[in-house]
DOPADREN-396065 format. One line per 2 residues: number of its first residue (from 1); for each residue x negated, y, z negated of C-alpha. Coordinates in Angstrom, 2 decimals. Each point is the difference from the previous one (the first is absolute). Layout:
N
NUM> X:Y:Z ~ ...
This chain:
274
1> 3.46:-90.11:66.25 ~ -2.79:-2.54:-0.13
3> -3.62:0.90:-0.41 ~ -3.46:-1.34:0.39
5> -0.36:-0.40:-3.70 ~ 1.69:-3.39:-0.59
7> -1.24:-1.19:3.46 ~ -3.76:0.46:-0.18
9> -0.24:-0.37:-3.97 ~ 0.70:-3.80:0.60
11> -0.86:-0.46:3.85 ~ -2.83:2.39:1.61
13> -1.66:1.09:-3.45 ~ -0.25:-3.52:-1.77
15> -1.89:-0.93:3.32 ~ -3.13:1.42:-1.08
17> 1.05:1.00:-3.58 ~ -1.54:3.24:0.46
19> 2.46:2.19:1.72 ~ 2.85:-0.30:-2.68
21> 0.14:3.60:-0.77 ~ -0.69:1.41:3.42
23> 2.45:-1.71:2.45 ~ 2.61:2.62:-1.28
25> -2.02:3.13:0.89 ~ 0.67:-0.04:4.14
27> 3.30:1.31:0.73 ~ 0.62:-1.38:3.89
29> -0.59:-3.31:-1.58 ~ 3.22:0.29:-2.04
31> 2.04:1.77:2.53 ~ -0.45:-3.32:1.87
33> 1.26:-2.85:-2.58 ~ 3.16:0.61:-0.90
35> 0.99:-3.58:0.79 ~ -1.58:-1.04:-3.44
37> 3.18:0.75:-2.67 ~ -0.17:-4.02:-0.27
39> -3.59:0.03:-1.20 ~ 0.32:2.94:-1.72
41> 3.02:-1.26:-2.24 ~ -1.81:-2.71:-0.10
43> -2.82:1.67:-2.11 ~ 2.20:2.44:-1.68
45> 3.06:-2.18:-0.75 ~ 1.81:0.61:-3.21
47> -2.43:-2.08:-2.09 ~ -1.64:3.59:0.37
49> 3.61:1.98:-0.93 ~ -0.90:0.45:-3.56
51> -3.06:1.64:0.85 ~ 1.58:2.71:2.00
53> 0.32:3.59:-1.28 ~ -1.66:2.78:-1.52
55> -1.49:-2.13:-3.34 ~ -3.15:1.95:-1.38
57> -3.12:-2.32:1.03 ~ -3.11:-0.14:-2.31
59> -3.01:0.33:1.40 ~ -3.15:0.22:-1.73
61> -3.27:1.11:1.67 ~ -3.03:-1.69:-0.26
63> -3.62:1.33:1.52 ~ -3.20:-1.29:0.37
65> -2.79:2.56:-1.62 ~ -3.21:-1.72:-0.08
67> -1.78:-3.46:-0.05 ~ -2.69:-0.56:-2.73
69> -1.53:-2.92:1.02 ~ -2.04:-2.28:-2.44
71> -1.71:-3.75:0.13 ~ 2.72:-1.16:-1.43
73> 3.37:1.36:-0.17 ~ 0.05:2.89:2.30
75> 3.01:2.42:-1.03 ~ 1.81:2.83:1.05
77> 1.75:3.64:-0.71 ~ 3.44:-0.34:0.88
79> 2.76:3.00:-0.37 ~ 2.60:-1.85:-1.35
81> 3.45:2.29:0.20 ~ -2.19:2.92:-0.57
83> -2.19:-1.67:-2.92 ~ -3.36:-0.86:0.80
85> -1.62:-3.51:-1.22 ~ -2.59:-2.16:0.40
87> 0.86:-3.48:1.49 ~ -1.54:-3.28:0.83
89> 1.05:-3.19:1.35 ~ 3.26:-2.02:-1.88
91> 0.62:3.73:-1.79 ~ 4.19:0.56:0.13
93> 0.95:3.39:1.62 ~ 3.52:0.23:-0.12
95> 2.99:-2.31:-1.37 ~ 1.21:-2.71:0.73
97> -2.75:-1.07:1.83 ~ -2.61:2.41:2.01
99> -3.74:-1.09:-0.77 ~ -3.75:0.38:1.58
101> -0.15:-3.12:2.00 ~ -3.77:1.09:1.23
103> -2.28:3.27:0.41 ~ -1.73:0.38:3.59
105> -2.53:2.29:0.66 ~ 2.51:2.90:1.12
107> 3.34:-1.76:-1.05 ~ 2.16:-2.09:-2.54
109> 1.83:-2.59:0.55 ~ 3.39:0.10:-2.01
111> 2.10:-2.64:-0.74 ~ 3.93:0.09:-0.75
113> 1.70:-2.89:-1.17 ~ -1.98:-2.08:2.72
115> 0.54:2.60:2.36 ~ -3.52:1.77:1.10
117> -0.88:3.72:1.32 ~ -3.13:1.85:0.78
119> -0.75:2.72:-1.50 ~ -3.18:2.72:1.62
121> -1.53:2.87:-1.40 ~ 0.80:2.72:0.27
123> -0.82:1.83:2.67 ~ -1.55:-2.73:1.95
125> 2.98:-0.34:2.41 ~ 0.25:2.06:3.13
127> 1.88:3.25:0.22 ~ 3.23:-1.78:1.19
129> -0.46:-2.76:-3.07 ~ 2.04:0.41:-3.22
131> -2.62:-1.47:-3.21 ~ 2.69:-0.43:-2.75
133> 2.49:-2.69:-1.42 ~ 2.89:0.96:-0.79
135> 1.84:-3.25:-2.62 ~ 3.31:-1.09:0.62
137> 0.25:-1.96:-3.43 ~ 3.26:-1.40:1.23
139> -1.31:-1.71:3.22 ~ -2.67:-2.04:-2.46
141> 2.68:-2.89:-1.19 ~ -0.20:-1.69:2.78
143> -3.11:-2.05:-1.01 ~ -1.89:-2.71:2.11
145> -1.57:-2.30:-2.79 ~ -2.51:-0.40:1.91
147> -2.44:-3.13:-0.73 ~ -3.20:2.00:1.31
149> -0.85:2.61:2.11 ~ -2.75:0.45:2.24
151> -0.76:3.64:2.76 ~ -0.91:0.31:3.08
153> -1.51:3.43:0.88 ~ 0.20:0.72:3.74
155> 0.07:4.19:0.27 ~ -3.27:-0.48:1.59
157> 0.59:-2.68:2.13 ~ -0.93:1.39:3.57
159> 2.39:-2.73:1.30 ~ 3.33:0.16:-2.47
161> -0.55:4.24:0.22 ~ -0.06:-0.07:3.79
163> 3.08:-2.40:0.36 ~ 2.04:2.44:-2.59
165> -0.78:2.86:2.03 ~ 1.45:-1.61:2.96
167> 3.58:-1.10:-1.88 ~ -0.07:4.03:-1.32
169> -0.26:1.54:3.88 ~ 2.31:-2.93:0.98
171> 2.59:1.16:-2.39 ~ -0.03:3.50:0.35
173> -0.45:-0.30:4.55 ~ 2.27:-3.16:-0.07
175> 1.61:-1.32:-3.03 ~ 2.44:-2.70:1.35
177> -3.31:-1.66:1.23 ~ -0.80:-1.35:-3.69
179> 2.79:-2.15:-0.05 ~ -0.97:-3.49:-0.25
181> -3.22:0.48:-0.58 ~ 0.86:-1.92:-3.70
183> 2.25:-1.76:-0.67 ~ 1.63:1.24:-3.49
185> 2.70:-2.55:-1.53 ~ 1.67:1.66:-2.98
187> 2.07:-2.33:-2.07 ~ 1.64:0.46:-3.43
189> -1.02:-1.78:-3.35 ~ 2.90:-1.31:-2.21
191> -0.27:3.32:-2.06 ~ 0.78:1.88:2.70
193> -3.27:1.37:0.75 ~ -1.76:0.70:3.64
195> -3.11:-1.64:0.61 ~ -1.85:0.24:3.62
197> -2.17:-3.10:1.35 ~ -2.27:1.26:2.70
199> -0.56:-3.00:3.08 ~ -2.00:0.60:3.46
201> 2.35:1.74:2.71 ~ -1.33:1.23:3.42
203> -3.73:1.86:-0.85 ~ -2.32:-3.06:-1.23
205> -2.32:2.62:-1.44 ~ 1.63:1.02:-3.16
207> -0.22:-3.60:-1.28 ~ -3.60:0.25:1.60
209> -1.13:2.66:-1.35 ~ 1.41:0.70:-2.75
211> 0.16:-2.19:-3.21 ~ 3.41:-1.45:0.87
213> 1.43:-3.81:-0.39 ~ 3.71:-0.79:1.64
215> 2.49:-0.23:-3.09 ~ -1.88:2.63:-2.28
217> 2.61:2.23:-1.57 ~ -0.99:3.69:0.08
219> 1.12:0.89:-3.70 ~ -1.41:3.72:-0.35
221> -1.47:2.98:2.31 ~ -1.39:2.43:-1.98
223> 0.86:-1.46:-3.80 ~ 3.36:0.33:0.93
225> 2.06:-3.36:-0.02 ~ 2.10:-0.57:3.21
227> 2.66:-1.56:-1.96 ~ 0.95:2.96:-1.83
229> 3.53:1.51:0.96 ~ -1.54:3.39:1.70
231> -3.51:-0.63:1.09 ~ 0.52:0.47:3.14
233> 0.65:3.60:-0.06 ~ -2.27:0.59:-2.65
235> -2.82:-1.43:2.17 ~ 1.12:1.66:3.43
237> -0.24:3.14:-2.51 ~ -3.11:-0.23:-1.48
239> -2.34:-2.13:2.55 ~ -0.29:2.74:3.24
241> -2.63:1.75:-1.97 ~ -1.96:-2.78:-1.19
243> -3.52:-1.08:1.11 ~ -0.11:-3.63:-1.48
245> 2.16:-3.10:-0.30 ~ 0.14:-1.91:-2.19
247> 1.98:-4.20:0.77 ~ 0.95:-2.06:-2.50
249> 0.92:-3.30:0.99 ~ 1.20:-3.13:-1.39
251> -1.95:-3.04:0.86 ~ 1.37:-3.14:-1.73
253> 0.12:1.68:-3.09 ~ -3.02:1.79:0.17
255> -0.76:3.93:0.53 ~ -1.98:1.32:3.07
257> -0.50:3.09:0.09 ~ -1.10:1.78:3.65
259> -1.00:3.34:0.13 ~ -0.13:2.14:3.30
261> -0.92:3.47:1.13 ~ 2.17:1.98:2.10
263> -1.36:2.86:2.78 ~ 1.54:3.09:-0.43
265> 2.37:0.78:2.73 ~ -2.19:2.68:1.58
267> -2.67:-2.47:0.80 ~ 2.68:-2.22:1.97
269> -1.32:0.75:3.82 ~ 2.93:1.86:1.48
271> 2.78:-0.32:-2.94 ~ 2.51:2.79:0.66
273> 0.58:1.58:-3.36 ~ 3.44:-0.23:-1.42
């Protein structure tokens, strides 16, 4: 039977690129869609076959500890699968290709083969947030040489925070109502690989308000390349819990890298709990 995950991953969550690992929590909504087997085959078509089974997956944990800032070259204590070290930006992490991109006043800003993720302190997320990385080594080669990159920060944008609230309640109270809202073309590159270009669709305010050009391709949520054979389900795994979002999108070539907040679901004004 169909579910909400292949519908929403592509059409209701992409709309705001926030809601990718939250569409799948509300259980009516899925009750109500199964007319999607097309899209869903669509997403998990047997490019994906390979990938299917009970194969161990290696994940290695990563935590922010502390931020020792300087005049300079600010660094940080990272956990880094259980070893603690002290990092700054350009250091390498993990193979092949995890490094410090940049170190924020509560944050870092990793970088994976092109591929960006924010990283808090812990502790500094709500009680709902989830403060660790954990590295899929095998996701990184799918690298975006990018020419330069440039970030955006908008978790305290007023603005961009109020209009993500409203796509959250919208998706939990009424989830059918995001569709359209962007218009998501997925095409295939001659290696076989998925790539996403993002283009205005019925709400005007998400190229608005948020940093967003018609024909960017969204190339990573979270440091995790969408062009990898099973991000999708890693991502609808692994996002519900988290507090921040990090977009990586492909500009002509360049990297631009936007970084939103989420509300926790128990701020949403009336959200039924799943």
């Amino acid at each position: 039977m169909a579910s909400v995950k292949a519908k929403f991953l592509v059409a209701g969550i992409y709309a705001v690129a926030t809601a990718l690992g939250l569409y799948g929590l509300s259980a009516p909504a899925r009750e109500q869609l199964e007319q999607t087997v097309a899209e869903e085959q669509q997403i998990f078509n047997a490019d994906d076959a390979q990938w299917f089974g009970d194969d161990p997956v290696v994940r290695q944990p990563l935590e922010l500890l502390s931020i020792l800032p300087g005049d300079e070259m600010p660094r940080a204590n990272m956990a880094i699968d259980g070893q603690e070290r002290l990092v700054e930006v350009g250091t390498q992490l993990l193979p092949p290709c995890l490094k410090v991109a940049e170190v924020m006043a509560e944050s870092v800003l990793l970088d994976s083969c092109g591929a960006f993720r924010l990283l808090s302190l812990r502790g500094t997320q709500d009680d709902e947030g989830d403060d660790r990385f954990e590295y899929r080594s095998e996701l990184a080669d799918y690298d975006f040489a990018a020419r330069a990159s440039s970030v955006v920060d908008l978790r305290n944008d007023t603005q961009v925070r109020a209009l993500i609230a409203e796509y959250l309640q919208r998706l939990y109270e009424s989830p059918l109502s995001l569709r359209g809202s962007l218009d998501v073309q997925r095409r295939k590159t001659s290696a076989g690989r998925r790539h996403y270009y993002l283009y205005p669709g019925d709400d005007p305010r998400l190229f608005s308000q948020l940093p967003l050009k018609g024909g960017d391709r969204l190339h990573a949520i979270n440091g995790m390349a969408l062009a990898a054979p099973d991000v999708l389900n890693d991502l609808y795994d692994r996002l519900g819990s988290s507090r921040d979002i990090t977009l990586t999108l492909d500009r002509d070539g360049e990297a631009l890298v936007v970084l939103l907040s989420l509300p926790s679901r128990g701020k949403l004004a009336g959200l039924s709990q799943p």
